[in-house]
N, CA, C and O atoms as a Maestro MAE file, in Angstrom:
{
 s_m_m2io_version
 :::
 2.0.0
}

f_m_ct {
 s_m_title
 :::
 protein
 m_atom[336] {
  # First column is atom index #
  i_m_mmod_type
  r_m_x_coord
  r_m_y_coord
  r_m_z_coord
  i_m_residue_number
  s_m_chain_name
  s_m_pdb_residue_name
  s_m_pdb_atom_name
  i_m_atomic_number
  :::
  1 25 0.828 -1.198 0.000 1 A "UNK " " N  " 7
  2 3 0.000 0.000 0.000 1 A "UNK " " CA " 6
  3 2 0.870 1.259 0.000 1 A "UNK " " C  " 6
  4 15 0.338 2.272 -0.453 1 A "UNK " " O  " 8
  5 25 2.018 1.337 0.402 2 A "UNK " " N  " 7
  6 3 2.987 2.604 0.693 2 A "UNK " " CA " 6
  7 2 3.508 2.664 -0.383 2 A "UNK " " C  " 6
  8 15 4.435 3.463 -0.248 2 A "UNK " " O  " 8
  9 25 3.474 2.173 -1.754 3 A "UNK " " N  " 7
  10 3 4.261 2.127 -3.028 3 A "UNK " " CA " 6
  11 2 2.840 3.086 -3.892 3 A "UNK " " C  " 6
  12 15 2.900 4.043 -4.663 3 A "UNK " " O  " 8
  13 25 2.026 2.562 -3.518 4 A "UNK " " N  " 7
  14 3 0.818 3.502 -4.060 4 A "UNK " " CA " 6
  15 2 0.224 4.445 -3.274 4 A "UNK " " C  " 6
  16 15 -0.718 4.880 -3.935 4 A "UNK " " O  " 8
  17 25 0.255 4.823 -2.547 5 A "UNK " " N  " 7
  18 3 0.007 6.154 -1.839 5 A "UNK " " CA " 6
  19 2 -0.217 7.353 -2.621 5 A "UNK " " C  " 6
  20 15 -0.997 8.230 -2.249 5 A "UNK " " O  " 8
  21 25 0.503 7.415 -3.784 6 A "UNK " " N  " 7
  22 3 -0.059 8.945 -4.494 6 A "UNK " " CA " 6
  23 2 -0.652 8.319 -5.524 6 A "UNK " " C  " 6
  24 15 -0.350 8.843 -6.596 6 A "UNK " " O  " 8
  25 25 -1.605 7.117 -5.643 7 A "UNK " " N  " 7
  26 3 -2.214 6.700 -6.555 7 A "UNK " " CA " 6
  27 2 -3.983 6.984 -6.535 7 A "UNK " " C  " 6
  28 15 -4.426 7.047 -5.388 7 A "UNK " " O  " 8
  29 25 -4.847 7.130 -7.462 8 A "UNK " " N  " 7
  30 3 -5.775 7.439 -7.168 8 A "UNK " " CA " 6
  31 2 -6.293 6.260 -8.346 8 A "UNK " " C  " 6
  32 15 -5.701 6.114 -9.416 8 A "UNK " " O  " 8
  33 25 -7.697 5.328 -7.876 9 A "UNK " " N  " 7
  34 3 -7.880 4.473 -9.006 9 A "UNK " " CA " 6
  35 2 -9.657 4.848 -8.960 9 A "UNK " " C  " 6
  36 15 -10.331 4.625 -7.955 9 A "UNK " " O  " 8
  37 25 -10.162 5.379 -10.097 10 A "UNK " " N  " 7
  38 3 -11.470 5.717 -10.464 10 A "UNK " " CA " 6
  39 2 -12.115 4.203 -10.818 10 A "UNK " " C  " 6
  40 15 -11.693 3.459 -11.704 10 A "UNK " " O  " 8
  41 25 -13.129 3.956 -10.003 11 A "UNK " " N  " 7
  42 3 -14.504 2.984 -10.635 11 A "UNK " " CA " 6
  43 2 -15.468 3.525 -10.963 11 A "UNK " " C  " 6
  44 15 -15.801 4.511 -10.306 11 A "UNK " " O  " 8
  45 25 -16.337 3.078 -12.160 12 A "UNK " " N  " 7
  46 3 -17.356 3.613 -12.326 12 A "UNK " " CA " 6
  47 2 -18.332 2.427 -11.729 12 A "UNK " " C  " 6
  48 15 -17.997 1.271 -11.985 12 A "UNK " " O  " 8
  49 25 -19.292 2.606 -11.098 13 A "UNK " " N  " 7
  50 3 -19.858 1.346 -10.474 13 A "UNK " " CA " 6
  51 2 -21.589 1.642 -10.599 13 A "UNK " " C  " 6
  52 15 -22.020 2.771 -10.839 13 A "UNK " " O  " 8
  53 25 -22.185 0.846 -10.464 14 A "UNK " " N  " 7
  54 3 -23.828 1.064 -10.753 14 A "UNK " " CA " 6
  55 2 -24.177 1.026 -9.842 14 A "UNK " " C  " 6
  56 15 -23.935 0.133 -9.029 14 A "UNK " " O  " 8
  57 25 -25.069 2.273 -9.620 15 A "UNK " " N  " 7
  58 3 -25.827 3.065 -8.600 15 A "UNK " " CA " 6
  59 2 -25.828 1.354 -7.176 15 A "UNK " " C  " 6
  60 15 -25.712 0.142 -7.001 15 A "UNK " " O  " 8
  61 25 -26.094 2.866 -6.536 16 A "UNK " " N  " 7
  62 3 -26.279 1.636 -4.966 16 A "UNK " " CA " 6
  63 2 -27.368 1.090 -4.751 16 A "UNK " " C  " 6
  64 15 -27.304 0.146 -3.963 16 A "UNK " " O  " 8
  65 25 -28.650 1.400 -5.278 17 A "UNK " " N  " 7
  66 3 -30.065 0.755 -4.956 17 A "UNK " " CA " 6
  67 2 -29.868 -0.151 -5.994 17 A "UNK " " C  " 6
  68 15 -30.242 -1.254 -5.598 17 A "UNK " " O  " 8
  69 25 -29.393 -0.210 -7.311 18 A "UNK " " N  " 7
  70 3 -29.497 -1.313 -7.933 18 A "UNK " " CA " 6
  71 2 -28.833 -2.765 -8.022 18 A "UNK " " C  " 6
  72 15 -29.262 -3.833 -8.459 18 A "UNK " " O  " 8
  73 25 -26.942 -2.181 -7.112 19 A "UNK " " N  " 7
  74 3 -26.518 -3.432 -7.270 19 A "UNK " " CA " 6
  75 2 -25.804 -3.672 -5.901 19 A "UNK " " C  " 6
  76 15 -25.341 -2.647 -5.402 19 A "UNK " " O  " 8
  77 25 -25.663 -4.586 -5.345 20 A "UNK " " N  " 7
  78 3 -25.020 -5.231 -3.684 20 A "UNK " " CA " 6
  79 2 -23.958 -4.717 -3.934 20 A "UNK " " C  " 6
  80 15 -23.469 -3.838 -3.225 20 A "UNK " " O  " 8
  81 25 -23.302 -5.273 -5.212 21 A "UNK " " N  " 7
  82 3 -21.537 -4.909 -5.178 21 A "UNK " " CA " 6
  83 2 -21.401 -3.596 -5.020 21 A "UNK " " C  " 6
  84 15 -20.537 -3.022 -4.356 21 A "UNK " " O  " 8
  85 25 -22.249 -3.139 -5.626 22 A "UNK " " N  " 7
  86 3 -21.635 -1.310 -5.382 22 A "UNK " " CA " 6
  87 2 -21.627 -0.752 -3.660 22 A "UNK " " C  " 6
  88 15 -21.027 0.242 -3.254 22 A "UNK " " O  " 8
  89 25 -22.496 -1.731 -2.799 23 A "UNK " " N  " 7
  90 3 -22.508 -1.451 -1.591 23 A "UNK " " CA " 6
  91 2 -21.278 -2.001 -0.670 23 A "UNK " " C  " 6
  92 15 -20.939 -1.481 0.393 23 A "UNK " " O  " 8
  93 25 -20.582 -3.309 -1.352 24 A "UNK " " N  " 7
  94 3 -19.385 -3.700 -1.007 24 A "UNK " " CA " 6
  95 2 -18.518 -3.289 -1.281 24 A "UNK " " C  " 6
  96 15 -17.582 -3.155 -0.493 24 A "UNK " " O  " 8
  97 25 -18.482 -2.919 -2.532 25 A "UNK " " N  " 7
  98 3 -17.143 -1.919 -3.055 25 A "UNK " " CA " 6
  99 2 -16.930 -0.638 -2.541 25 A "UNK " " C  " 6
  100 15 -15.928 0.066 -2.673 25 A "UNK " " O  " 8
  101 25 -17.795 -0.441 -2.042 26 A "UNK " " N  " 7
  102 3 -18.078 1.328 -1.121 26 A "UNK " " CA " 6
  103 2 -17.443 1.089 0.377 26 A "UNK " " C  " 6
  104 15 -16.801 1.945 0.986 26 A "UNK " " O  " 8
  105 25 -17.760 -0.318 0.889 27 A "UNK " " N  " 7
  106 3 -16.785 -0.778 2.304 27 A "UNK " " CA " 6
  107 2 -15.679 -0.707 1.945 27 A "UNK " " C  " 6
  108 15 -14.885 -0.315 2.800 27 A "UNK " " O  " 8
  109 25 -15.176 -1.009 0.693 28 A "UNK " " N  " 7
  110 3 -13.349 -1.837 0.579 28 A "UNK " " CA " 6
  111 2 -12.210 -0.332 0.062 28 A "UNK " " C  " 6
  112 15 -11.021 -0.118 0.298 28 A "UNK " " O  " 8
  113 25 -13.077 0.330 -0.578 29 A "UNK " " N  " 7
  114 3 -12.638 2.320 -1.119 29 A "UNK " " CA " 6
  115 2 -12.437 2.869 0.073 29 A "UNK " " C  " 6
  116 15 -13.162 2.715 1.056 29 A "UNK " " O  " 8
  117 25 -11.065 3.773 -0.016 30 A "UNK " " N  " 7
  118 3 -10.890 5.056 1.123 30 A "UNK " " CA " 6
  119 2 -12.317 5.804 0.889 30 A "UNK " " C  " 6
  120 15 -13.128 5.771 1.814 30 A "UNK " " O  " 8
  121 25 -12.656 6.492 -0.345 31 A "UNK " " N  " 7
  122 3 -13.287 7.260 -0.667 31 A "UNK " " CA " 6
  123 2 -14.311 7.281 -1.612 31 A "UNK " " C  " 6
  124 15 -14.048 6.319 -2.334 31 A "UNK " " O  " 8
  125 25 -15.326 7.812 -2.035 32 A "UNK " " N  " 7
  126 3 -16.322 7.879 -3.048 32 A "UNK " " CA " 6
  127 2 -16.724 9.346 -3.537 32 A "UNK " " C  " 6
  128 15 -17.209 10.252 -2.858 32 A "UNK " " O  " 8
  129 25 -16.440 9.341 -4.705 33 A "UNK " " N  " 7
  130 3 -17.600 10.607 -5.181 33 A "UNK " " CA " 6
  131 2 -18.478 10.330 -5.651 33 A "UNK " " C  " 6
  132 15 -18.354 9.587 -6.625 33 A "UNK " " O  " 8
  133 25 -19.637 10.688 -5.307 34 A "UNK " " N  " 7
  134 3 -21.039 10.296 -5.368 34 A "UNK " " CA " 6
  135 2 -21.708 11.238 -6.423 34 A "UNK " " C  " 6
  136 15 -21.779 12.466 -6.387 34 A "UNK " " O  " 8
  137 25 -22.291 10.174 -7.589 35 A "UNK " " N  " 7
  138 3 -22.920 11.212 -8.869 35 A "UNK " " CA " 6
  139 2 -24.183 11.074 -8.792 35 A "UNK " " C  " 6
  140 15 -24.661 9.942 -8.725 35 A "UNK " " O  " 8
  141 25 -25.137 12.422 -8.783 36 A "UNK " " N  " 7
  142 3 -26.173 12.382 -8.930 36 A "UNK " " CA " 6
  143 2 -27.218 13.176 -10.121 36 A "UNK " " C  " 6
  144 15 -27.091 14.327 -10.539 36 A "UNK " " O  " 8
  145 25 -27.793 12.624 -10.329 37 A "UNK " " N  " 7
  146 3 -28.449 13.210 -11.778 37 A "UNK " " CA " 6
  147 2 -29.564 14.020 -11.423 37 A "UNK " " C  " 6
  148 15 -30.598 13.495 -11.011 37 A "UNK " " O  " 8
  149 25 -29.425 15.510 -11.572 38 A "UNK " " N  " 7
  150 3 -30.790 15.952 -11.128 38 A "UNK " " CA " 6
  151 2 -32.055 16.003 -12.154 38 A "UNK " " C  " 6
  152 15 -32.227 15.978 -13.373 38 A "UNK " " O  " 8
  153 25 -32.687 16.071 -11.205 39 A "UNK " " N  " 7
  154 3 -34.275 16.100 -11.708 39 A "UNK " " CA " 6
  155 2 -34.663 14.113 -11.839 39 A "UNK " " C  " 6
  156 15 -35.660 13.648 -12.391 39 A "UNK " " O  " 8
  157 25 -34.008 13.634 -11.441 40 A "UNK " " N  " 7
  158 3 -33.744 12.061 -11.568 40 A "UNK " " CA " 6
  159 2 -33.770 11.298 -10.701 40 A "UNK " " C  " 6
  160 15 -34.512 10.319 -10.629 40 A "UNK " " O  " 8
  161 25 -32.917 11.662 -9.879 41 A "UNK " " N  " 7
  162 3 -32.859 10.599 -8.370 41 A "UNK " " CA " 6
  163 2 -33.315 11.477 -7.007 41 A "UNK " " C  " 6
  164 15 -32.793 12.402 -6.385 41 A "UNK " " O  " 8
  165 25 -34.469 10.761 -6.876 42 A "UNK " " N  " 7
  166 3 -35.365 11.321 -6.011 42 A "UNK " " CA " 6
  167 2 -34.328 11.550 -4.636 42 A "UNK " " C  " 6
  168 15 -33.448 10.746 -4.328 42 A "UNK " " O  " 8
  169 25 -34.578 12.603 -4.016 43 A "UNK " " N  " 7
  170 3 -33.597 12.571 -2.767 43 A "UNK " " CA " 6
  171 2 -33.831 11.834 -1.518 43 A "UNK " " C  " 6
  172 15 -32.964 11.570 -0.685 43 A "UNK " " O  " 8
  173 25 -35.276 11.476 -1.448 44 A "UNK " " N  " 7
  174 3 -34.800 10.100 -0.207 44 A "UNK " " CA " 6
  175 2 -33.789 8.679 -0.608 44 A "UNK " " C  " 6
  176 15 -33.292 7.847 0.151 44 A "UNK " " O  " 8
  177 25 -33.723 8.804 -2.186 45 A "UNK " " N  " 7
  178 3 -32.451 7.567 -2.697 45 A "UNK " " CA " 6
  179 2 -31.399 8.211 -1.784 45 A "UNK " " C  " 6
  180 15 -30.802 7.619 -0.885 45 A "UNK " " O  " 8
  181 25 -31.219 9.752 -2.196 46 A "UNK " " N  " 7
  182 3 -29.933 9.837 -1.824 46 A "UNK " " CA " 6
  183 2 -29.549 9.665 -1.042 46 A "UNK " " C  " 6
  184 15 -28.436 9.172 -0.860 46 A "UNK " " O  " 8
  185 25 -30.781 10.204 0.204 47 A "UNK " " N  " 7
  186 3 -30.045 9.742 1.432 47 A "UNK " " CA " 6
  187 2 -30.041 9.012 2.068 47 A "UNK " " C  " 6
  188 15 -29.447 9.076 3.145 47 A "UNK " " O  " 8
  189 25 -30.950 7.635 1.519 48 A "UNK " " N  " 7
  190 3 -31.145 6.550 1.838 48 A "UNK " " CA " 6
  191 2 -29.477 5.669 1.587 48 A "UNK " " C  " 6
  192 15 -28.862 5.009 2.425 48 A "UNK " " O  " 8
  193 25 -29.077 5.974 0.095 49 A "UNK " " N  " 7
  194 3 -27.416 5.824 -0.328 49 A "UNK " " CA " 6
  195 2 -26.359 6.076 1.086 49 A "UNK " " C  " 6
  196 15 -25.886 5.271 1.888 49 A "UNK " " O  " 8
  197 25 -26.242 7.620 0.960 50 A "UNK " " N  " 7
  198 3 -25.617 7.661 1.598 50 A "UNK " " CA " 6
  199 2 -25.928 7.605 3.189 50 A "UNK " " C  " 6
  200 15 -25.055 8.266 3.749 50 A "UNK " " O  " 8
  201 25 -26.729 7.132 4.009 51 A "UNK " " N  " 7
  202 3 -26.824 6.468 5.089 51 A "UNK " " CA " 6
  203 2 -25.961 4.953 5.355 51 A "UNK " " C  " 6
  204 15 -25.292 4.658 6.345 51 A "UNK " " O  " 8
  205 25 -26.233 4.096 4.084 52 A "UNK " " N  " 7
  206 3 -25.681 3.027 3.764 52 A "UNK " " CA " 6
  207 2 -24.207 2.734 3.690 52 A "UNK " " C  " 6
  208 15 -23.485 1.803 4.049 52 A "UNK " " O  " 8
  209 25 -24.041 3.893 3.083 53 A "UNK " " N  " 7
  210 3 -22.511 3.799 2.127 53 A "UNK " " CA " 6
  211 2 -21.850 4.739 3.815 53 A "UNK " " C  " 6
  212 15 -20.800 4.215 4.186 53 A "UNK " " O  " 8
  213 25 -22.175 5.579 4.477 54 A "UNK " " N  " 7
  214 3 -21.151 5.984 5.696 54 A "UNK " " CA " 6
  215 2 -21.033 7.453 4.683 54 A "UNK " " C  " 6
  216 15 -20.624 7.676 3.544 54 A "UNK " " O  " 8
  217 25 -21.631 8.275 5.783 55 A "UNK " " N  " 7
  218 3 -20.944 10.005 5.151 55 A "UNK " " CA " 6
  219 2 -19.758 10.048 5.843 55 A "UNK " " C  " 6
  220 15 -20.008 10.847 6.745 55 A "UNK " " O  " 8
  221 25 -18.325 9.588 6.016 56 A "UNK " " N  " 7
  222 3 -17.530 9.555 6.385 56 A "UNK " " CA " 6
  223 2 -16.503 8.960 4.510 56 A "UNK " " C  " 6
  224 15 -15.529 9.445 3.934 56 A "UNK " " O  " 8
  225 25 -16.994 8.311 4.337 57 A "UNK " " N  " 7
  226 3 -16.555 7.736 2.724 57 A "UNK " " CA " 6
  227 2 -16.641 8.470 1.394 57 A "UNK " " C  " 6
  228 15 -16.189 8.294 0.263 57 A "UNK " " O  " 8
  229 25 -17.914 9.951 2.404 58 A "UNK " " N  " 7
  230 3 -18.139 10.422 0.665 58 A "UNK " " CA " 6
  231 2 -17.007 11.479 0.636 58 A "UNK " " C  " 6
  232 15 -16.610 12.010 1.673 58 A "UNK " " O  " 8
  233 25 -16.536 11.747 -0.504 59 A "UNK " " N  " 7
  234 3 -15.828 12.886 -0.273 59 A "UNK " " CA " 6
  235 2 -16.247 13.664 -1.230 59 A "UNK " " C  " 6
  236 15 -15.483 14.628 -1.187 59 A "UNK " " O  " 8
  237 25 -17.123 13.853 -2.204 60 A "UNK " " N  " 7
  238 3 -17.686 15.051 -3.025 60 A "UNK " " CA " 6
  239 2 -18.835 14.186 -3.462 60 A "UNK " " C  " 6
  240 15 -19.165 13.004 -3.363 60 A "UNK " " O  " 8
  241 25 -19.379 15.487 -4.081 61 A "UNK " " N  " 7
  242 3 -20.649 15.059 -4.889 61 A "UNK " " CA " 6
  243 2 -20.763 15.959 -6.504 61 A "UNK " " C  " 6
  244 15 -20.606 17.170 -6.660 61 A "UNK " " O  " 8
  245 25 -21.016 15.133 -7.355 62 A "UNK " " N  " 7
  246 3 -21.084 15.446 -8.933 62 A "UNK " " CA " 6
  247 2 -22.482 15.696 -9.333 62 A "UNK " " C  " 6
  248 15 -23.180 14.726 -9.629 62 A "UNK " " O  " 8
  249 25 -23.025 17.030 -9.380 63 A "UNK " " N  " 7
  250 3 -24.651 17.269 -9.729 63 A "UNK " " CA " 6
  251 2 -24.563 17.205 -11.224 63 A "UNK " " C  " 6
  252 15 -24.000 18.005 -11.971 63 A "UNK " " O  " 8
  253 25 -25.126 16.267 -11.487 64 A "UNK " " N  " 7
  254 3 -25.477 16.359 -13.118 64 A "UNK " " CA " 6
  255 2 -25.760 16.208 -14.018 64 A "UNK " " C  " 6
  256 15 -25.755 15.007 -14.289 64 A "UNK " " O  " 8
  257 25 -26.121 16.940 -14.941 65 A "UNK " " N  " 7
  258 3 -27.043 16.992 -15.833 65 A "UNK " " CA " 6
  259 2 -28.190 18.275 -15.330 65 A "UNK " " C  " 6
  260 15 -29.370 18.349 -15.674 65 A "UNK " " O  " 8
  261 25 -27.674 18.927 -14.705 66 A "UNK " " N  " 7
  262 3 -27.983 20.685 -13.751 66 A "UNK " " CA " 6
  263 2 -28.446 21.809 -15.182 66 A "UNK " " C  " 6
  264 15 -27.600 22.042 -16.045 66 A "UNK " " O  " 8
  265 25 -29.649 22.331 -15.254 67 A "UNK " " N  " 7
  266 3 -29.472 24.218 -16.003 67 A "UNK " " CA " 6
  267 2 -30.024 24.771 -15.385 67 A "UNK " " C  " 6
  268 15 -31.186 24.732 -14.980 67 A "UNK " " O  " 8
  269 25 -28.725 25.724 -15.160 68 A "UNK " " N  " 7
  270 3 -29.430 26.696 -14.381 68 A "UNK " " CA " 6
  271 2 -30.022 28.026 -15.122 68 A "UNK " " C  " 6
  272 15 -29.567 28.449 -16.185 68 A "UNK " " O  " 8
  273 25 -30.984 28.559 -14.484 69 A "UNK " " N  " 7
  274 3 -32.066 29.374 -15.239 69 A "UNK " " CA " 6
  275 2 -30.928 31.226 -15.429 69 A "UNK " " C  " 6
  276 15 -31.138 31.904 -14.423 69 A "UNK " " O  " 8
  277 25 -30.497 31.543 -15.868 70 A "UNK " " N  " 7
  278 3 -29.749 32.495 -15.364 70 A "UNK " " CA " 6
  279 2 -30.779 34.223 -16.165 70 A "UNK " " C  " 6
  280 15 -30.341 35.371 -16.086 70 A "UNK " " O  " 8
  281 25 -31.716 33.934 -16.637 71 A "UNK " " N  " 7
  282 3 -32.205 35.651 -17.131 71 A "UNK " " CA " 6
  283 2 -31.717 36.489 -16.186 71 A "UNK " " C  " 6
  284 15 -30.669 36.930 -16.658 71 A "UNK " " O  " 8
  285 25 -31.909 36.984 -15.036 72 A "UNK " " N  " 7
  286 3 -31.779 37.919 -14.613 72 A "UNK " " CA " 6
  287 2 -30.421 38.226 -14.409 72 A "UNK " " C  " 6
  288 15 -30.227 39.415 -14.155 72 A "UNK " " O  " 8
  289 25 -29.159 37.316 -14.455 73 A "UNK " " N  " 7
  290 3 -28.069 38.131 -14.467 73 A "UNK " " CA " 6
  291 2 -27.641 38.217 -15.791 73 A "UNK " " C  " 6
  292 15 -26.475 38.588 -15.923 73 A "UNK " " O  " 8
  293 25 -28.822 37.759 -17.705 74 A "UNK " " N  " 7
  294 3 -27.842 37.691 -18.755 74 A "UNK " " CA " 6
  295 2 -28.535 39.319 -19.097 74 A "UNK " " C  " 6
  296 15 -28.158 40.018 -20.037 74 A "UNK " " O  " 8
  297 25 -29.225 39.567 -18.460 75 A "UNK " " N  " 7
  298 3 -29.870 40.896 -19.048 75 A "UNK " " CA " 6
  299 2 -28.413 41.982 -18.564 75 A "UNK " " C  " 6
  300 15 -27.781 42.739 -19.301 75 A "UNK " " O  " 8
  301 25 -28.210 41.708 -17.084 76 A "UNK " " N  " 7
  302 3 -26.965 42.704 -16.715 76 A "UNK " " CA " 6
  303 2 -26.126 42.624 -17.714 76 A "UNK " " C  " 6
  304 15 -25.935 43.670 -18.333 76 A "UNK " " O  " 8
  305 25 -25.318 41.256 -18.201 77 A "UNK " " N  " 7
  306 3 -24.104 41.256 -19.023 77 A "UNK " " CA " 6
  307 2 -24.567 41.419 -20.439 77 A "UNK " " C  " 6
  308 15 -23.713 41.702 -21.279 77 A "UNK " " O  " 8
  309 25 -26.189 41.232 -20.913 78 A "UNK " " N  " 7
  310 3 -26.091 41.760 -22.051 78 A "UNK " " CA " 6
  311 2 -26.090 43.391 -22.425 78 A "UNK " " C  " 6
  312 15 -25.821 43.857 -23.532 78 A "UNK " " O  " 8
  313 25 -26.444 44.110 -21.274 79 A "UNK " " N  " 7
  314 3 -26.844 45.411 -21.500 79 A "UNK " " CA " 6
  315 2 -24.841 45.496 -20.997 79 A "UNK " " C  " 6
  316 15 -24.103 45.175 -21.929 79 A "UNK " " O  " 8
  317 25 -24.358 45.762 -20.095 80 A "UNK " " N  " 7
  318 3 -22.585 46.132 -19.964 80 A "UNK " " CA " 6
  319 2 -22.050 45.796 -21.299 80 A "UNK " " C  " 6
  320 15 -21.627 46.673 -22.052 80 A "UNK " " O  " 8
  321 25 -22.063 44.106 -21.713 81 A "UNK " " N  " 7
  322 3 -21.285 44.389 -22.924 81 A "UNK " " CA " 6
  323 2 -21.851 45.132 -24.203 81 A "UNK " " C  " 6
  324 15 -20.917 45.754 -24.711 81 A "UNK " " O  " 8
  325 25 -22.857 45.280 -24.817 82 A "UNK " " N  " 7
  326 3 -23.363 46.477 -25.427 82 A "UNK " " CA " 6
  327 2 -22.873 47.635 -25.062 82 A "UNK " " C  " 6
  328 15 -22.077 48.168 -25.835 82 A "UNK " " O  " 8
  329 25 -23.142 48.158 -24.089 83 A "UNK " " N  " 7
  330 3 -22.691 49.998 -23.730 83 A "UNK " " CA " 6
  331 2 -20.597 49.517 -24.328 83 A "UNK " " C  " 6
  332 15 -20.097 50.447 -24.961 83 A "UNK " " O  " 8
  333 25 -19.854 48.555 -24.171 84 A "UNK " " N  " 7
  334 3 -18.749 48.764 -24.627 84 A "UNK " " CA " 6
  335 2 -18.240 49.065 -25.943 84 A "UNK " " C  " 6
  336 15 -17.033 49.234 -26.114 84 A "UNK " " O  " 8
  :::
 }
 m_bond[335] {
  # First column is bond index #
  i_m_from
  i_m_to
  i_m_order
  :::
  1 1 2 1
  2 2 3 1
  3 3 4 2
  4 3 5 1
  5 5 6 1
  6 6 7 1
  7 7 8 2
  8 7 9 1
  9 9 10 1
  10 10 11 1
  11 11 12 2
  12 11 13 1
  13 13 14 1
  14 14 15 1
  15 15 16 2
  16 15 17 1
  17 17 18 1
  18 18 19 1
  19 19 20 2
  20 19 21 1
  21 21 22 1
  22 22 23 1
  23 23 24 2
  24 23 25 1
  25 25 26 1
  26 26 27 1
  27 27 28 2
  28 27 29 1
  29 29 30 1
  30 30 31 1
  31 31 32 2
  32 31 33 1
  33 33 34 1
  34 34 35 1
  35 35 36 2
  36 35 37 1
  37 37 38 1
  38 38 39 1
  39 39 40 2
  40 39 41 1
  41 41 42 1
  42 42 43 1
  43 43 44 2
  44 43 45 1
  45 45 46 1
  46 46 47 1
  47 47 48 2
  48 47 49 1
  49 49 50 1
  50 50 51 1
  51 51 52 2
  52 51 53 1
  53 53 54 1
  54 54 55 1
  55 55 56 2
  56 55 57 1
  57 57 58 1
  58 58 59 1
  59 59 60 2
  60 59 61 1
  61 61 62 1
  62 62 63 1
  63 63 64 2
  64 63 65 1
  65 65 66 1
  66 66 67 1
  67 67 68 2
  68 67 69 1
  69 69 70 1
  70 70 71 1
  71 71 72 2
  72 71 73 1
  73 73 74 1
  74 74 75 1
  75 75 76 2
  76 75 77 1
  77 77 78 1
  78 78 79 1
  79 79 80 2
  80 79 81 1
  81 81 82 1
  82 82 83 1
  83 83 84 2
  84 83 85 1
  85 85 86 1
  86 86 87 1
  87 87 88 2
  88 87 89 1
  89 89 90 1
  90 90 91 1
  91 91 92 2
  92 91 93 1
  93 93 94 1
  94 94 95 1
  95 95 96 2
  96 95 97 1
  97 97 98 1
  98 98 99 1
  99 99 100 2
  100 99 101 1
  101 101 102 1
  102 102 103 1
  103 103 104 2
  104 103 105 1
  105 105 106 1
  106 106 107 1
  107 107 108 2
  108 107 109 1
  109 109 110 1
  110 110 111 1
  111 111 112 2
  112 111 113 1
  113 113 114 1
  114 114 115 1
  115 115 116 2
  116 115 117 1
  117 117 118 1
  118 118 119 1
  119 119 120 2
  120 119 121 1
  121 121 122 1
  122 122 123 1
  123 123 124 2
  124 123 125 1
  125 125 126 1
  126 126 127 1
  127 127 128 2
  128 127 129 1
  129 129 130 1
  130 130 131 1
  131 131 132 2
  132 131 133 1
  133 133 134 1
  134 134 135 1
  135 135 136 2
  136 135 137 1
  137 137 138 1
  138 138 139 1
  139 139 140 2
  140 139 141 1
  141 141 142 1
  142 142 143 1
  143 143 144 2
  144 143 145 1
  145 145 146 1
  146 146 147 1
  147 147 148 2
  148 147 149 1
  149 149 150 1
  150 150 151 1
  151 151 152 2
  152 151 153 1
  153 153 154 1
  154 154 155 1
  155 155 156 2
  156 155 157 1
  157 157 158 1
  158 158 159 1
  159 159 160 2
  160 159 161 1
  161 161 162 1
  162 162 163 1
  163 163 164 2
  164 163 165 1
  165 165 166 1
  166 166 167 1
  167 167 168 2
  168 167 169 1
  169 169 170 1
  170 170 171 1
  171 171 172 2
  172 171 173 1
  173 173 174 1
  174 174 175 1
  175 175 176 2
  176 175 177 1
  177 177 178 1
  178 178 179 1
  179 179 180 2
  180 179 181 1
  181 181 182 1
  182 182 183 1
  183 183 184 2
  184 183 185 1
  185 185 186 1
  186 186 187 1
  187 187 188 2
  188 187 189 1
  189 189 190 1
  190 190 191 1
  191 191 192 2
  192 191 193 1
  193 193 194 1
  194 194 195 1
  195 195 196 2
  196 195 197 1
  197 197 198 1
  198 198 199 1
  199 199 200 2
  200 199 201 1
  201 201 202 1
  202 202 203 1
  203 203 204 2
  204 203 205 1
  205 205 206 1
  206 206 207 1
  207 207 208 2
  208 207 209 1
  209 209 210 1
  210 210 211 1
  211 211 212 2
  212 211 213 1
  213 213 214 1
  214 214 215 1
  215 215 216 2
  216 215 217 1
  217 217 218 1
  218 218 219 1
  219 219 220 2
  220 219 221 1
  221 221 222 1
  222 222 223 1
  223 223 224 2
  224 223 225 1
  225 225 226 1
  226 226 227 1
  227 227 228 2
  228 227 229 1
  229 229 230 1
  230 230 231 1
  231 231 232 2
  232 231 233 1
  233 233 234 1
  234 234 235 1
  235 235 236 2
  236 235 237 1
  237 237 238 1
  238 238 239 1
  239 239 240 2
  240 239 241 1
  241 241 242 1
  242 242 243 1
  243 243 244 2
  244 243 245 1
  245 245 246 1
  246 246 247 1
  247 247 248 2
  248 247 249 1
  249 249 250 1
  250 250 251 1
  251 251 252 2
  252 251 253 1
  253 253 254 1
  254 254 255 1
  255 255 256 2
  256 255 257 1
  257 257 258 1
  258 258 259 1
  259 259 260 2
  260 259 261 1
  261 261 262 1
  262 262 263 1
  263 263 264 2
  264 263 265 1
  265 265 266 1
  266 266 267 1
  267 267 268 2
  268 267 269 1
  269 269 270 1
  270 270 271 1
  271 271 272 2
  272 271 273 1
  273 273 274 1
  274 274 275 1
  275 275 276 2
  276 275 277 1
  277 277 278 1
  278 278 279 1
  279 279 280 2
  280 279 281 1
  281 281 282 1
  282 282 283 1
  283 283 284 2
  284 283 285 1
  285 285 286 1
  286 286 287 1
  287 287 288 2
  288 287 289 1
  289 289 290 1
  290 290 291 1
  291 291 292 2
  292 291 293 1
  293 293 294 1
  294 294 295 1
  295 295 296 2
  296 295 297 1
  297 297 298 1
  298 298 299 1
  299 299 300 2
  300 299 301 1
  301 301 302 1
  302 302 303 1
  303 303 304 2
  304 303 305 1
  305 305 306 1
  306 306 307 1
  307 307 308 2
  308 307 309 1
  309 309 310 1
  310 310 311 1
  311 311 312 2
  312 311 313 1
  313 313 314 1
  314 314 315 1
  315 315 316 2
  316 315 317 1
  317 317 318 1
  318 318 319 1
  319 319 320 2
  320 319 321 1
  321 321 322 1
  322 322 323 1
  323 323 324 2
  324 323 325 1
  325 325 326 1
  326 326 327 1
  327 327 328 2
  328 327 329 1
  329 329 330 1
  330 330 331 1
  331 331 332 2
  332 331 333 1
  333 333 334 1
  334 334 335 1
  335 335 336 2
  :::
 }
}
């Protein structure tokens, strides 16, 4: 383990409600980043997940598939860059 220490090894693994292994493989990992798809995975999954998996294991979270609505700040930057 001390020869790999600055090693980082990415799994992609299938969601935790669907498969056991992903709940074992989540014991045997230092760490997890946890992806979630919004508008998709209802949030008692999530925190049903991560109850399971230990919030001590997660170390980020990936929102996505996210738009965010932005009118009211493109009107500011469309009217500034115009006046330039």
């Amino acid at each position: 383990k001390e020869k790999l220490k600055d090693w980082f090894m990415i799994i992609d693994s299938p969601p935790c409600q669907v498969m056991a292994e992903t709940k074992t493989l989540a014991q045997r990992v230092d760490g997890i980043v946890f992806v979630v798809m919004a508008n998709k995975t209802p949030r008692k999954e999530i925190e049903k997940a991560i109850d399971n998996i230990g919030r001590e294991k997660i170390l980020g979270v990936v929102f996505n598939g996210y738009e965010q609505v932005r009118k009211s700040y493109s009107r500011y930057y469309d009217h500034y860059y115009k006046g330039k």
